[in-house]
C-alpha positions as CSV (number, residue, x, y, z in Angstrom):
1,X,0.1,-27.0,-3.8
2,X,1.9,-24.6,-6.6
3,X,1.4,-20.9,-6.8
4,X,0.7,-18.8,-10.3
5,X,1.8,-15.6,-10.1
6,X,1.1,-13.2,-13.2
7,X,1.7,-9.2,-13.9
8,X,-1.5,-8.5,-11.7
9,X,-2.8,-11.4,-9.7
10,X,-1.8,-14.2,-7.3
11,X,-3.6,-17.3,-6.8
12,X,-3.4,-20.7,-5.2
13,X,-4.1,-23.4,-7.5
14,X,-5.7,-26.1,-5.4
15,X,-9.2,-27.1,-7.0
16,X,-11.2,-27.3,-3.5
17,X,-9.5,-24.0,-1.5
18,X,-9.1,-21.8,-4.3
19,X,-9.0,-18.2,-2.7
20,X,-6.6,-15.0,-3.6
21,X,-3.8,-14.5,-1.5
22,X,-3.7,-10.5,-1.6
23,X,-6.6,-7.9,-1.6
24,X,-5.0,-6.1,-4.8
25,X,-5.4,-9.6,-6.7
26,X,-9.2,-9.2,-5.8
27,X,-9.8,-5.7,-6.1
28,X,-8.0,-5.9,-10.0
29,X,-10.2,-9.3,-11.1
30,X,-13.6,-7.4,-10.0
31,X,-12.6,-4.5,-11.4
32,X,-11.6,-6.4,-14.3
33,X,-15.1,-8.2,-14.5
34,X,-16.9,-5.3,-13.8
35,X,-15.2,-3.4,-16.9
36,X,-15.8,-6.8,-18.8
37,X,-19.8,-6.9,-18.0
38,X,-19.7,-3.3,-18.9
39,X,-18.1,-3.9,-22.3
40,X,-20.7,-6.9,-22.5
41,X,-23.9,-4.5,-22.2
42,X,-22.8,-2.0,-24.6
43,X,-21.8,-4.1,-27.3
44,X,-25.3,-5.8,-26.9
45,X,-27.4,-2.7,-26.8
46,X,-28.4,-2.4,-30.4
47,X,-29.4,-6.1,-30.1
48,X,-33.4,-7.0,-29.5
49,X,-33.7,-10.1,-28.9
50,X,-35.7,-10.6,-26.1
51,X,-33.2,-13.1,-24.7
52,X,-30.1,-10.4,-25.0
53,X,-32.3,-7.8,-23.3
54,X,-33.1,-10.3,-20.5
55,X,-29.7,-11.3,-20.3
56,X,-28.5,-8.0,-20.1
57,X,-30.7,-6.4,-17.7
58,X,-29.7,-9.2,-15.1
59,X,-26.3,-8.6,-15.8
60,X,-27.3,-4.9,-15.3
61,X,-28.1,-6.1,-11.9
62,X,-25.2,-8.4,-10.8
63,X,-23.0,-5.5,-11.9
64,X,-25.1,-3.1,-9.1
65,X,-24.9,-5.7,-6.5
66,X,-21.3,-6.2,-6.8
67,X,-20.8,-2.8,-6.2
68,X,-22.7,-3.0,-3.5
69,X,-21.4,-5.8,-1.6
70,X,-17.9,-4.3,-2.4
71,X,-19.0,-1.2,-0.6
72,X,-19.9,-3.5,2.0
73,X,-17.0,-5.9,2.7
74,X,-15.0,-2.3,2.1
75,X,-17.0,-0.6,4.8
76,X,-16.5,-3.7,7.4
77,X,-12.6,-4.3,6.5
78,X,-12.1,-0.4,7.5
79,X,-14.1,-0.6,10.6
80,X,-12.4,-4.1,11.6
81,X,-8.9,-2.2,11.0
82,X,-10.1,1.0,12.6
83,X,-11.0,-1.5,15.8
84,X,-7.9,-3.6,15.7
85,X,-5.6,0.3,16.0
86,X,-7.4,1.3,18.6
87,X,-6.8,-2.0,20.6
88,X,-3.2,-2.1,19.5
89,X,-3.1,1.5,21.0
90,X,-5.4,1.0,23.8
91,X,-3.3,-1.8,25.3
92,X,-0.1,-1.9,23.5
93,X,2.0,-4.6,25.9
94,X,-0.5,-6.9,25.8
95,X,-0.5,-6.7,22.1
96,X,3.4,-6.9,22.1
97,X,3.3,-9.9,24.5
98,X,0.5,-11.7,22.3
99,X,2.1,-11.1,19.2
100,X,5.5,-12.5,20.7
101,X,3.9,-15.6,21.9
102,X,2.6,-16.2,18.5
103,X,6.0,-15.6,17.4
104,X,7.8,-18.5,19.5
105,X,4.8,-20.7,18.8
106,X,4.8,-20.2,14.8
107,X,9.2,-20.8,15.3
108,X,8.7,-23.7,17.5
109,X,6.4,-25.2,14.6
110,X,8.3,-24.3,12.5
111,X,11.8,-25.9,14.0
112,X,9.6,-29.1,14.6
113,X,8.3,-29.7,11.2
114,X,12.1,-29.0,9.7
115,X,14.0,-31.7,12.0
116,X,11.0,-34.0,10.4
117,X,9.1,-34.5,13.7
């Protein structure tokens, strides 16, 4: 699986898992297409038809529920890292043993796959 990185984003290019691999790389292409359907309604307001006014107005409306669900997911990555500090702090040996026992199990994996096993 190769990796494209440009100036502003970084994605996996596999066809069937294609996901970002940083939350700045998500946050810049919504922005992005937010701006872009933005651009999109104002350059079609002086238009009529009834089609480009259709079009537009759901556009309108994808535009609001992006922000919203971006509120959302925002709302539940803050409260899921607020939870995850006060557990760290809450019981901070049992973090530090947990996260060292991932540790030897991720080098252990890791030793195994590079002697070919």
């Amino acid at each position: 699986m190769s990796t494209t990185k440009t100036a502003t984003t970084t994605k996996r290019n596999d066809p069937m898992n294609n996901r970002y691999e940083t939350p700045q790389a998500v946050r810049h292409d919504a922005h992005t297409l937010l701006e872009d359907a933005k651009a999109m309604i104002e350059a079609t307001s002086n238009i009529a038809d009834e089609k480009i006014t259709e079009a537009r107005e759901r556009l309108s409306e994808a535009v609001e529920r992006g922000k919203l669900t971006y509120a959302r997911v925002k709302d539940r990555a803050i409260e899921g890292a607020k939870a995850a500090d006060e557990t760290i702090r809450t019981h901070p040996y049992h973090t530090a043993g947990i996260t060292f026992g991932i540790g030897v199990l991720v080098g252990v994996l890791v030793a195994r796959r590079g002697n070919g096993n």
